[in-house]
N, C-alpha and C positions, 0 to 999 in steps of 0.2 A: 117381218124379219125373223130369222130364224134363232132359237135361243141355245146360245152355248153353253153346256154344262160343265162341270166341273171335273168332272171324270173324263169329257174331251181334250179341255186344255192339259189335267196331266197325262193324258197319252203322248200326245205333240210335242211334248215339251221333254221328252225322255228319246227323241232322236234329235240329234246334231249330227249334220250333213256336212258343213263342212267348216275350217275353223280358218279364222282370220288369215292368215297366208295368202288364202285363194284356192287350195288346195281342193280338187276335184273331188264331189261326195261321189258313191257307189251309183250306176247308172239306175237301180231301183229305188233310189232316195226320195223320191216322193211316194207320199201315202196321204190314205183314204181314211179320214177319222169322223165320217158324217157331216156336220157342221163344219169341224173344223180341216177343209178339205184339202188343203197343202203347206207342207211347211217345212221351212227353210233355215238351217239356226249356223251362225259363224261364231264361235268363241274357243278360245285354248281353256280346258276343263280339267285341269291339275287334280290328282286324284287328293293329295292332301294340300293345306296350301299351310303355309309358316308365320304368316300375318293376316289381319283383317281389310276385305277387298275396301270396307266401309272409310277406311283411315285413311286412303290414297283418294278418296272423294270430295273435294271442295262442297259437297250438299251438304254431307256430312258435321263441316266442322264450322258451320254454322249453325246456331242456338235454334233449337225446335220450336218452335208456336204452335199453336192452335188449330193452323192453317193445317200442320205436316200428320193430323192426326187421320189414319185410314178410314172410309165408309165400311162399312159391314160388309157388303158384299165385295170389295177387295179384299177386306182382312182374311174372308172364306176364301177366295181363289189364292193369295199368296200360302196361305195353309198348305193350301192342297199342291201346290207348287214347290212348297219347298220340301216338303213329306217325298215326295215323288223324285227329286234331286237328291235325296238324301243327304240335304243339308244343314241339318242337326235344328233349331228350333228357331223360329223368328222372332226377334227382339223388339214385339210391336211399339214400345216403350221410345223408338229410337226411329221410327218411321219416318221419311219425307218426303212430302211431296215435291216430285222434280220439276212436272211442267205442268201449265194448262194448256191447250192449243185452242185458238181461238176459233177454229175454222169447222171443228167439228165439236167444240165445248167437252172434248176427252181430258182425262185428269191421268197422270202418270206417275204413281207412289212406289217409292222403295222403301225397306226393310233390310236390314243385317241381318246374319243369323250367328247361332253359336258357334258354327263352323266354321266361321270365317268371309263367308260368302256374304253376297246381296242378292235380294230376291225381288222383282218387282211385278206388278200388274197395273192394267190401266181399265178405266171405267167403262171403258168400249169393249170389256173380256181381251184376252190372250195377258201374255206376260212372261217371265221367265229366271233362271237362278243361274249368276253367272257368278264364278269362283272368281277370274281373272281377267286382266282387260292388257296389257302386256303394250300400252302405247296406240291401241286401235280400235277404235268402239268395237261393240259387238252388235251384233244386230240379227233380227226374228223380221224374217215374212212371214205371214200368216193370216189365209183364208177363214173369215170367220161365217161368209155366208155365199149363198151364189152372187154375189154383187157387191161385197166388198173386202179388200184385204187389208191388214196394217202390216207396215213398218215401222217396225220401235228397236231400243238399244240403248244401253251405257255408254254414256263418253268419258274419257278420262278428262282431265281438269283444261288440257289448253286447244281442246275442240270448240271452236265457236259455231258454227254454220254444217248442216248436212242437207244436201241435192241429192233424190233419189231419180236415176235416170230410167224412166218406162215408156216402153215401146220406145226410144229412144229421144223420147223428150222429158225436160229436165222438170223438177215440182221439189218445192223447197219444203223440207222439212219440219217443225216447230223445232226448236231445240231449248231446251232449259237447261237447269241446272245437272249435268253430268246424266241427258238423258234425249233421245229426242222421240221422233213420233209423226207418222204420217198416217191415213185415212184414204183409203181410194174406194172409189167406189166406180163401178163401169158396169158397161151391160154388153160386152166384148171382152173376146180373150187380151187379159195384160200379160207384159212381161216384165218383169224387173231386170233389168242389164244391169246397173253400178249404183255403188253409192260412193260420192263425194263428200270431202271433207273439205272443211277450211280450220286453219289453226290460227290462232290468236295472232302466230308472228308474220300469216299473210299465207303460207306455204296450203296448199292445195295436193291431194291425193284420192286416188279413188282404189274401188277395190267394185272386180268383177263379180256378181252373184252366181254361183253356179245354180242351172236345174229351177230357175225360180223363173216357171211360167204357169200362169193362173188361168186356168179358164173360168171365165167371168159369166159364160152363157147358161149354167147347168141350170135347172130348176132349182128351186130350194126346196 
């Protein structure tokens, strides 16, 4: 498997293609960052924001343990992630861990920053710094090698359940605490089409991915 560095993920991670709406990215929206060989980012990215994204987070306001303390090598990638978002300092003090997925044993840790933002990484590499969530998760596609991509994202507090629909069949997402997380791995081109939401009160939504097709076949 090929190894992602750190200076890849913040390249990737400084274009957003397109933001929760649906709103179509520029037709050159995909790029070539080695390793990290496509990527896909939906969030509204308010240049200043007036409150902390951390506060509107049900992960958040519950009491930290043991558990929510970051690995070293996430603490370095959210560093570098948040440095790269220009989101003023991460409040490792205040860390937590959203999910574990059992399916591929990835761990998925946020962080606040001073800015006001959350910043997060997961133990599989990628991750990302989102200002705002405005009622609709956000969510990162993200090639990490020739064979396999993640999708991950913020949910806000009354998202229970995310379906990521590829090549047009459905694969249920992990979802924890205001976070979820998916692992694909193929040895064919994928396509991500939708991701599905389910909300605690039963109500069901999707949102189309623009421009999110992976080829799966490259060498590494």
């Amino acid at each position: 498997m090929t190894r992602v560095t750190l200076s890849m993920l913040v390249a990737a991670t400084l274009l957003v293609c397109a933001d929760s709406s649906g709103e179509q990215p520029p037709k050159d929206s995909p790029i070539n960052h080695g390793d990290v060989d496509w990527f896909v980012q939906g969030a509204i990215q308010p240049i200043r924001r007036q409150s902390n994204l951390a506060d509107e987070l049900e992960a958040f306001r519950v009491a930290r343990t043991t558990t929510d303390v970051m690995p070293q090598a996430v603490v370095e990638t959210v560093a570098a992630l948040v440095d790269a978002a220009k989101a003023g300092e991460p409040k490792l003090e205040e860390s937590r861990l959203l999910l574990r997925d059992s399916a591929s044993g990835a761990e998925l840790y946020a962080v606040p920053t001073t800015a006001g933002w959350v910043c997060y990484a997961t133990t599989r590499g990628g991750g990302s710094c989102i200002s705002e969530l405005r009622d609709w998760p956000s969510w990162t596609v993200q090639r990490m090698t020739a064979n396999m991509l993640l999708v991950h994202g913020l949910l806000p507090d009354d998202v229970s359940e995310v379906v990521v629909v590829i090549n047009g069949r459905t694969r249920e997402a992990a979802a924890g605490s205001n976070a979820f997380f998916l692992e694909i791995s193929a040895d064919r081109p994928v396509h991500v089409d939708r991701i599905r939401i389910r909300r605690r009160n039963g109500r069901t939504e999707e949102l189309r991915v623009p421009t999110a097709f992976f080829r799966a076949d490259r060498e590494s």
